[in-house]
C-alpha positions as CSV (number, residue, x, y, z in Angstrom):
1,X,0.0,0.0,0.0
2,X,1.3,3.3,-1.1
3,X,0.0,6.9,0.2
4,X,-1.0,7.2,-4.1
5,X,-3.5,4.4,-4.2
6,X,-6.8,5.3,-5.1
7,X,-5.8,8.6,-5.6
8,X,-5.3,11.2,-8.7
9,X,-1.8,12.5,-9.0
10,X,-0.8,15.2,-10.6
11,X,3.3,16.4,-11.4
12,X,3.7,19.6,-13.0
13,X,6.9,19.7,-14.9
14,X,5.8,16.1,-16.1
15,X,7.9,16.0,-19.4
16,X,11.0,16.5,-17.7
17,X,13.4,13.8,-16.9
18,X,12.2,13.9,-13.1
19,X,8.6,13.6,-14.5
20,X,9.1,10.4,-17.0
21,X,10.4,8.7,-14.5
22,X,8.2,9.4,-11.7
23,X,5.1,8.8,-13.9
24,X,6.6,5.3,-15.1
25,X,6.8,4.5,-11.0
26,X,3.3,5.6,-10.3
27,X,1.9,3.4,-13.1
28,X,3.9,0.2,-12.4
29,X,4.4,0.5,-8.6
30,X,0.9,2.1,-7.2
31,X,-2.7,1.5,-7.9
32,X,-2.9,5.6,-8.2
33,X,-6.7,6.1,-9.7
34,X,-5.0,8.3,-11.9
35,X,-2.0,10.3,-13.3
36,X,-1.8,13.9,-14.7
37,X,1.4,14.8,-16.4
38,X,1.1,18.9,-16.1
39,X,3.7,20.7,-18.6
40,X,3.5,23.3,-21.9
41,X,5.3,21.3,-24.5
42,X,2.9,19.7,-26.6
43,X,5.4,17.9,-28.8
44,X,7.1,16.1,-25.2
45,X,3.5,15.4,-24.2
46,X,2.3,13.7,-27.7
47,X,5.8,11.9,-27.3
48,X,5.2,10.4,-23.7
49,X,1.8,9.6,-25.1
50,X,3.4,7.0,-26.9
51,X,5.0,5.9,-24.5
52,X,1.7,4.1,-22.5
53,X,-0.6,3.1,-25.3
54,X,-3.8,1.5,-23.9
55,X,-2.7,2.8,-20.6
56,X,-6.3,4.7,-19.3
57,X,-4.8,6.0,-16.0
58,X,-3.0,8.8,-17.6
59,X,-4.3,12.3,-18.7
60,X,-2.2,14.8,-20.6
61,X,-3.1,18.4,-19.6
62,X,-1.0,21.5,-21.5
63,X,-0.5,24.7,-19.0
64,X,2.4,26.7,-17.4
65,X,2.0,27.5,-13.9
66,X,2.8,31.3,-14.2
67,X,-1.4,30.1,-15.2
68,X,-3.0,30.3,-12.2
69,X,-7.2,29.9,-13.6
70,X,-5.0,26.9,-15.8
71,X,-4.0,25.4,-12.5
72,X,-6.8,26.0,-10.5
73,X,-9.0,23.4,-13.5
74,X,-5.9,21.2,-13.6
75,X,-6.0,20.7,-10.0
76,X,-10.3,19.4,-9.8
77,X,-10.0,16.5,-8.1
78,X,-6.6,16.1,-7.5
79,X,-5.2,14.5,-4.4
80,X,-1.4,14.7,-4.6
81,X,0.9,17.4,-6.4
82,X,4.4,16.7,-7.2
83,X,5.7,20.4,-8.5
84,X,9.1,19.5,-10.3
85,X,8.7,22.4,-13.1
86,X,10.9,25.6,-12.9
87,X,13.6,27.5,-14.7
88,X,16.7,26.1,-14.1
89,X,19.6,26.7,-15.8
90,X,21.7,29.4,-14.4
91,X,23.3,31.4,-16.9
92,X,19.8,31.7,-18.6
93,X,18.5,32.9,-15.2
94,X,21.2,35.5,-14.7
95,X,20.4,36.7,-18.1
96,X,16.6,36.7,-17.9
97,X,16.0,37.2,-14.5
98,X,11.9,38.3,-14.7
99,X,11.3,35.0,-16.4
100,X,12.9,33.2,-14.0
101,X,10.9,35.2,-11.1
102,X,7.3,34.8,-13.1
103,X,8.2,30.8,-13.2
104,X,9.9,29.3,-10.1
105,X,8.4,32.1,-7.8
106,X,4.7,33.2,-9.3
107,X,4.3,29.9,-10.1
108,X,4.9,28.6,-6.6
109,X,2.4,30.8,-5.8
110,X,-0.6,29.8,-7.9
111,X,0.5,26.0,-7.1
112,X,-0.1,26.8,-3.3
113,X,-3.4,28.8,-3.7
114,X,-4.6,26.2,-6.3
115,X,-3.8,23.5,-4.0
116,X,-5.5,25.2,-1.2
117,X,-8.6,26.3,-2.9
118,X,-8.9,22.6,-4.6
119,X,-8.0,20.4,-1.2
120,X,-5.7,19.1,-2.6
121,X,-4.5,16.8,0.0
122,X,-0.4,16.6,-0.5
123,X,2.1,18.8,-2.1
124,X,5.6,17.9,-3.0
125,X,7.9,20.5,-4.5
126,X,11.1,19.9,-6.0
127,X,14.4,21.9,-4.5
128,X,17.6,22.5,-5.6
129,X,20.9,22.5,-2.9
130,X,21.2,26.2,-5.0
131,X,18.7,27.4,-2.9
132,X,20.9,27.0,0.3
133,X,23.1,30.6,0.9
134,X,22.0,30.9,-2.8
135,X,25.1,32.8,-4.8
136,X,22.4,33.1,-8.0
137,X,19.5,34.1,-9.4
138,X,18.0,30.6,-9.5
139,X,19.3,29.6,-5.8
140,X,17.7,32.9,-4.8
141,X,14.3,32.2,-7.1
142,X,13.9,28.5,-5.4
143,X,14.9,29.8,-1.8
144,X,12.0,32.0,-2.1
145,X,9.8,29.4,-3.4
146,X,10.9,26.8,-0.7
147,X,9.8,29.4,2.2
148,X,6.2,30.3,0.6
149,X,5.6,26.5,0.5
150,X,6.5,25.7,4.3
151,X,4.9,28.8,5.0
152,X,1.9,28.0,2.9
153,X,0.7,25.4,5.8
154,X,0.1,28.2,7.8
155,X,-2.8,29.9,5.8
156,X,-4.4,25.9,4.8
157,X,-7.1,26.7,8.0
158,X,-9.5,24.4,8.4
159,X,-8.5,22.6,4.7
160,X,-6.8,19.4,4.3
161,X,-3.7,20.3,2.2
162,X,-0.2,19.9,3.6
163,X,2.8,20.7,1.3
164,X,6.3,19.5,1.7
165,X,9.8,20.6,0.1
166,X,12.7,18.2,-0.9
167,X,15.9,19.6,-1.3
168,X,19.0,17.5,-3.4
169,X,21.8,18.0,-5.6
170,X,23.0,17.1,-8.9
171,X,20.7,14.3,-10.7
172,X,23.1,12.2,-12.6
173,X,22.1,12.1,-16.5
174,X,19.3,15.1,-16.1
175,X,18.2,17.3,-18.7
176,X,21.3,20.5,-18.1
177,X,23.5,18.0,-16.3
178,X,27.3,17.9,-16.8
179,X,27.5,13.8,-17.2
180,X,25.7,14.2,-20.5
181,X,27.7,16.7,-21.8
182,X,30.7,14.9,-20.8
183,X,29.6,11.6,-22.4
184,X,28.8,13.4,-25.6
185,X,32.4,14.7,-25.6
186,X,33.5,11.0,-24.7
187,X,31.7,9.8,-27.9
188,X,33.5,12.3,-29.7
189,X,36.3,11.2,-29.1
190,X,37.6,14.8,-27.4
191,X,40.9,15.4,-26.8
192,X,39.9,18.6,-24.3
193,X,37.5,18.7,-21.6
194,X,36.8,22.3,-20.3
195,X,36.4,22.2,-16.3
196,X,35.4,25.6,-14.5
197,X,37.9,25.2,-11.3
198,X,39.7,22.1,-10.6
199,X,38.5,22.0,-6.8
200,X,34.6,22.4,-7.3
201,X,32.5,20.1,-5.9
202,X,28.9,19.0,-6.0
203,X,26.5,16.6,-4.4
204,X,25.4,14.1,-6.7
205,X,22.1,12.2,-6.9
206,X,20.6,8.8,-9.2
207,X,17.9,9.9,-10.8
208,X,16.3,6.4,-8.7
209,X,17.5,7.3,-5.8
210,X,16.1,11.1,-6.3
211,X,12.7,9.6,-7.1
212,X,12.5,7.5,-4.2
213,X,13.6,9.7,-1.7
214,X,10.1,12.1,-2.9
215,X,8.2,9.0,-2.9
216,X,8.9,8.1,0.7
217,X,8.8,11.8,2.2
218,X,5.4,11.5,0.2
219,X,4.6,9.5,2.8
220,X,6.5,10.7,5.9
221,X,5.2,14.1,5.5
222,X,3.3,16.1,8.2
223,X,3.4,19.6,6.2
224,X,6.6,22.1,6.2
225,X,9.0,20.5,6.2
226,X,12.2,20.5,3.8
227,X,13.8,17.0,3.5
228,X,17.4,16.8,2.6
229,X,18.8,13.0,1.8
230,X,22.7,12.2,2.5
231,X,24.5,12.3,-0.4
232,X,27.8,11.9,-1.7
233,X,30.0,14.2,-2.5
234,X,32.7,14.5,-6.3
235,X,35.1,16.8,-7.8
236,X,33.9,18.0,-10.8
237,X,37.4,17.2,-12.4
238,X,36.9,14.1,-11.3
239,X,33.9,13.6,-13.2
240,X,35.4,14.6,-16.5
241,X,38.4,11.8,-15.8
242,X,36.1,8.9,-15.3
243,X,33.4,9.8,-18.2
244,X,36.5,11.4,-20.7
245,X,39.8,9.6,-19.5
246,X,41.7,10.6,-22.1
247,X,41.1,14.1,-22.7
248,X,43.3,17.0,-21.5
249,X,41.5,19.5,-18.4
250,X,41.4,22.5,-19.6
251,X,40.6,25.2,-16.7
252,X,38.0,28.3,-17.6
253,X,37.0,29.6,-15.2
254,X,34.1,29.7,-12.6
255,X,30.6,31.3,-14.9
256,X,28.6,34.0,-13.1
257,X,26.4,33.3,-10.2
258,X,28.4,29.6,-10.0
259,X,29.3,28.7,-6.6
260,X,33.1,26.6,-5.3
261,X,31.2,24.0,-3.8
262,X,27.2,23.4,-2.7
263,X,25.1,23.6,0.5
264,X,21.9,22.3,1.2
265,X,22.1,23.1,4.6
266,X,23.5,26.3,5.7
267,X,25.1,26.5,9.2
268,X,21.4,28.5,10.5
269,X,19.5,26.3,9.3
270,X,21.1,23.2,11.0
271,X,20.3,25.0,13.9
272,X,16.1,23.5,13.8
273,X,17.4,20.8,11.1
274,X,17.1,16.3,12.6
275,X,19.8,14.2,11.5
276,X,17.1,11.1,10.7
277,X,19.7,9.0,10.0
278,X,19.7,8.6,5.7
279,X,18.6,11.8,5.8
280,X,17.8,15.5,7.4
281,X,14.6,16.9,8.0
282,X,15.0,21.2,8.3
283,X,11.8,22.0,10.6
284,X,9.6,25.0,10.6
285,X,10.7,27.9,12.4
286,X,7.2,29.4,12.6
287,X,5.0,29.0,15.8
288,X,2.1,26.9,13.8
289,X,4.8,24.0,13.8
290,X,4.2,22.1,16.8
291,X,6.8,19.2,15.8
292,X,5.2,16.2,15.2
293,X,7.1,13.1,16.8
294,X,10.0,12.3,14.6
295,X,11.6,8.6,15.7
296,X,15.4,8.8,16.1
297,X,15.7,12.4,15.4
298,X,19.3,13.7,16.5
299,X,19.8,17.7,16.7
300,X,23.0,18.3,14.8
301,X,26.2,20.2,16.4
302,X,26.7,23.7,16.5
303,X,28.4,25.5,13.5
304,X,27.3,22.8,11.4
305,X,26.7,22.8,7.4
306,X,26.5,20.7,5.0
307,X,28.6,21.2,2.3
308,X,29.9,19.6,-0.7
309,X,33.3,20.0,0.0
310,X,33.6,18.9,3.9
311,X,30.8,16.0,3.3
312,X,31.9,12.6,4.5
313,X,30.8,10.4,1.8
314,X,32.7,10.7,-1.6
315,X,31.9,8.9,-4.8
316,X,35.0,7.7,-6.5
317,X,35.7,7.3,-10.1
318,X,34.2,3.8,-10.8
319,X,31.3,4.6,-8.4
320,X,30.5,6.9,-10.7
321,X,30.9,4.8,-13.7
322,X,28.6,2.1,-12.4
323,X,25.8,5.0,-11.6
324,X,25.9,6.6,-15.0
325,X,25.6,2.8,-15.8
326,X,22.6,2.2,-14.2
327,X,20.7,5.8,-13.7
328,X,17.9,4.4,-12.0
329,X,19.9,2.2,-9.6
């Protein structure tokens, strides 16, 4: 039994790599009633269309969510709403700043007051460790949309609709991720590999492992929280030498708005954040949050982050391999 049985569930962003696979889980793992993939592209739609012929649990609805009056008929009984669309690459962000604003921010709006007016019973949204001490426009975009949906649970009243935020890192093979681009340069056969700074890191993520972590807080959720899984942590450089062995680094430089090295949870927000074990759970600061029980739930020491750069788990070069290998491990 799965919190999705029985129930209509809606991802907005559905076309995306996030959104394939979580819509392949739903319909071979749950007995969800029903499944509404949410995005603007109707070419990616008619193409996931082909995807499930014969398959009657899945609806195809075309809307943005800078929409609200598109949302608010999307979301007609709807139970669950995983929000995985936004603007995210961050040079295009720096350089079109409103659009990024009208998306990942208006938009998280009119997902909260859709969700709200329809009782709409859960609500998932998609984070970034960018939005941690953001150095960027999109960190700073999905910072502000994190806060308006753990503060959202505050204005619910007497409704039934809780919404939830998980925060992770790099997804390994994702639309705008460097493993791609360094495989195509592999099958190039490239003699150079261009590398911004030989000692950035980053958190990396399967795009399994992401999809399951959203499936179980899906579950585990109480309504404001901000879930934050373990991950490990890899040099960039290092990267390029176990997906292009052979190719020269070639150092140029950090882009604008790119950070050293990632957060997910800044050093004052460890300070209401539960080390659960696999994972963190950042609690509410506001008064509404009475802390429901959370089983096992350390507090974490003072002064501390977590960083991509002072992390205690490391992928190494053949774990790497073996999860670009198998990205749904």
């Amino acid at each position: 039994m799965t919190v999705m049985d029985g129930k209509s569930v809606l991802i907005t962003g559905g076309t995306g790599s996030f959104g394939k696979a979580f819509v392949a889980h739903v319909l071979r793992n749950t007995r969800a009633r029903r499944v509404i993939v949410f995005s603007r592209d109707e070419l990616k739609q008619s193409e996931m269309a082909r995807c499930y012929p014969g398959e009657e649990r899945i609806r195809f609805f075309i809307g943005n969510v800078r929409d609200a009056d598109r949302l608010r008929r999307a979301f007609v009984d709807v139970d669950i709403v995983i929000h995985a669309a936004a603007l995210k690459q961050i040079p295009i962000a720096e350089y079109n700043p409103l659009e990024a604003v009208r998306t990942n921010i208006h938009g998280a709006e009119n997902i909260i007051d859709a969700a709200v007016e329809r009782g709409v019973e859960r609500v998932i949204a998609l984070s970034t460790d960018k939005a941690s001490s953001p150095a960027n426009l999109y960190g700073a975009t999905k910072l502000v949309s994190d806060k308006l949906f753990v503060a959202g649970n505050a204005y619910v009243g007497a409704g039934r609709t809780r919404m939830s935020v998980i925060r992770y890192g790099n997804v390994l093979g994702s639309r705008g991720s460097v493993v791609p681009f360094f495989q195509q340069l592999a099958r190039e056969g490239a003699t150079r590999v261009p590398i911004t700074d030989l000692a950035m890191t980053r958190f990396w993520i399967s795009l399994g492992k992401g999809l399951q972590f959203v499936c179980d807080n899906l579950e585990r959720m109480h309504g404001g929280e901000i879930f934050v899984p373990k991950l490990p942590s890899m040099k960039i450089v290092d990267v390029a030498r176990a997906l292009v062995p052979n190719a020269e680094i070639e150092v140029t430089g950090i882009r604008p708005g790119e950070k050293l090295h990632e957060e997910m949870i800044s050093d004052t927000a460890a300070r209401h954040t539960l080390d659960m074990g696999d994972h963190y759970v950042i609690q509410p600061e506001m008064e509404w949050w009475k802390g429901p029980p959370l089983q096992g739930g350390k507090t974490l020491p003072e002064g501390f982050s977590y960083r991509s750069d002072i992390n205690e788990s490391w992928l190494s070069v053949d774990g790497l391999r073996d999860l670009v290998g198998s990205p749904l491990s």
